[in-house]
C-alpha positions as CSV (number, residue, x, y, z in Angstrom):
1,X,70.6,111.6,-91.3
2,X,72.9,112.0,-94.4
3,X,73.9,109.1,-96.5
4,X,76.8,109.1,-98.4
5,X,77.6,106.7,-101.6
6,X,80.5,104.6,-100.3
7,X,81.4,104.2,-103.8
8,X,80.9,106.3,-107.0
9,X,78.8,105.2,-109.5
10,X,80.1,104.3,-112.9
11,X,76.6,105.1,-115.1
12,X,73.5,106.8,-114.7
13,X,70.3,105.7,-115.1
14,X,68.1,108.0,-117.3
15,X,66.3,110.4,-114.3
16,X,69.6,111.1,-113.1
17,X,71.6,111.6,-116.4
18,X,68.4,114.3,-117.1
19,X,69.0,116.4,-113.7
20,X,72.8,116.5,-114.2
21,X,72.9,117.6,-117.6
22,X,70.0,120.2,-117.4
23,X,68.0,117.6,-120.6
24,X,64.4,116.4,-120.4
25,X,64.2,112.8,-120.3
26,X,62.5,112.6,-124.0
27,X,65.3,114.9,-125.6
28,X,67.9,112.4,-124.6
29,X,65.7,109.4,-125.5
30,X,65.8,112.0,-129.2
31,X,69.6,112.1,-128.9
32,X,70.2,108.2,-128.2
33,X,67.9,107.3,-131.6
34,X,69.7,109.9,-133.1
35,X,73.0,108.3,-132.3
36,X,74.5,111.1,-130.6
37,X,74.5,109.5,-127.0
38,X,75.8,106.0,-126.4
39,X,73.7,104.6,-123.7
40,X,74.2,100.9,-121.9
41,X,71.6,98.7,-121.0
42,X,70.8,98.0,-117.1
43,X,69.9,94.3,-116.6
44,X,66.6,95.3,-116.7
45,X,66.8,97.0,-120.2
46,X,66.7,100.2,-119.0
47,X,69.4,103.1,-120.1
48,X,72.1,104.0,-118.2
49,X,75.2,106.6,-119.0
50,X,78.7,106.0,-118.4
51,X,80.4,109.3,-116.9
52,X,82.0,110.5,-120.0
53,X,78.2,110.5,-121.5
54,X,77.9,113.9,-119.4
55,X,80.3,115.6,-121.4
56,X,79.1,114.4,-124.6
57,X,75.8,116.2,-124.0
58,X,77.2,119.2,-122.3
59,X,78.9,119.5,-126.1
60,X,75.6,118.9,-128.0
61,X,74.4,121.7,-125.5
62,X,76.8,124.3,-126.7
63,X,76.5,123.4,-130.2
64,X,72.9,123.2,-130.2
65,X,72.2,126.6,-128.0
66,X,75.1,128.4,-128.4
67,X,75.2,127.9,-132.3
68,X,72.2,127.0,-132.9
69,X,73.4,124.0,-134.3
70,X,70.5,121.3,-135.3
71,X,70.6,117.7,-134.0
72,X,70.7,116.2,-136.7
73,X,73.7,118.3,-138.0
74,X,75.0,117.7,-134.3
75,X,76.4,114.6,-135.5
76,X,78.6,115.6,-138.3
77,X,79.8,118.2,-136.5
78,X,80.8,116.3,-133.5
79,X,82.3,113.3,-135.9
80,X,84.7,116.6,-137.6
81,X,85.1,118.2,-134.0
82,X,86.2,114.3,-133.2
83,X,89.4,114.0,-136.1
84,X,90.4,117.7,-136.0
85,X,91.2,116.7,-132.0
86,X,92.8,113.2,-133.2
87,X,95.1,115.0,-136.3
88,X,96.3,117.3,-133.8
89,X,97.0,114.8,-131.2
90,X,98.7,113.1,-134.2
91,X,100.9,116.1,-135.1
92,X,102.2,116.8,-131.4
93,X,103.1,113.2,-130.7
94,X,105.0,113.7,-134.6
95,X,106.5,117.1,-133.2
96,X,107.3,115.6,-130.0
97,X,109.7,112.6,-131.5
98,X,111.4,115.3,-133.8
């Protein structure tokens, strides 16, 4: 019999954050001390992910295969990726009222 979730969760504890984004469990434990991952804590201590946590790492991913990127680095380059995307949100809302 097939269960279904009736409904859909909000975070995701560590075992499951590590099969959906394709990361061992000690790489993101890596990542969160590193500060590029912003984990909650479960009542119990334990770390969970909020949903948007999944694309964060799918962009350390890219930067750190596809660019070869280092993790430390990660961080300044995701903090530059992060104002380039607020200037230009900035500068259409600007445009927009002109």
């Amino acid at each position: 019999m097939t269960t279904y979730a009736i409904v859909r969760p909000t975070r995701l504890g560590l075992d499951s954050y590590a099969r959906v984004t394709g990361l061992h469990p000690e790489t993101i434990r890596r990542l969160v001390v590193l500060g590029l991952l912003e984990p909650v804590r479960d009542a119990r201590g334990e770390l969970c992910f909020p949903l948007p946590q999944v694309a964060a790492a799918a962009r350390i991913r890219r930067l750190h295969e596809g660019l070869s990127i280092n993790y430390a680095a990660i961080g300044l380059v995701t903090d530059l990726l992060d104002r380039i995307e607020a200037l230009e949100s900035s500068l259409r809302t600007h445009a927009s009222r002109h």
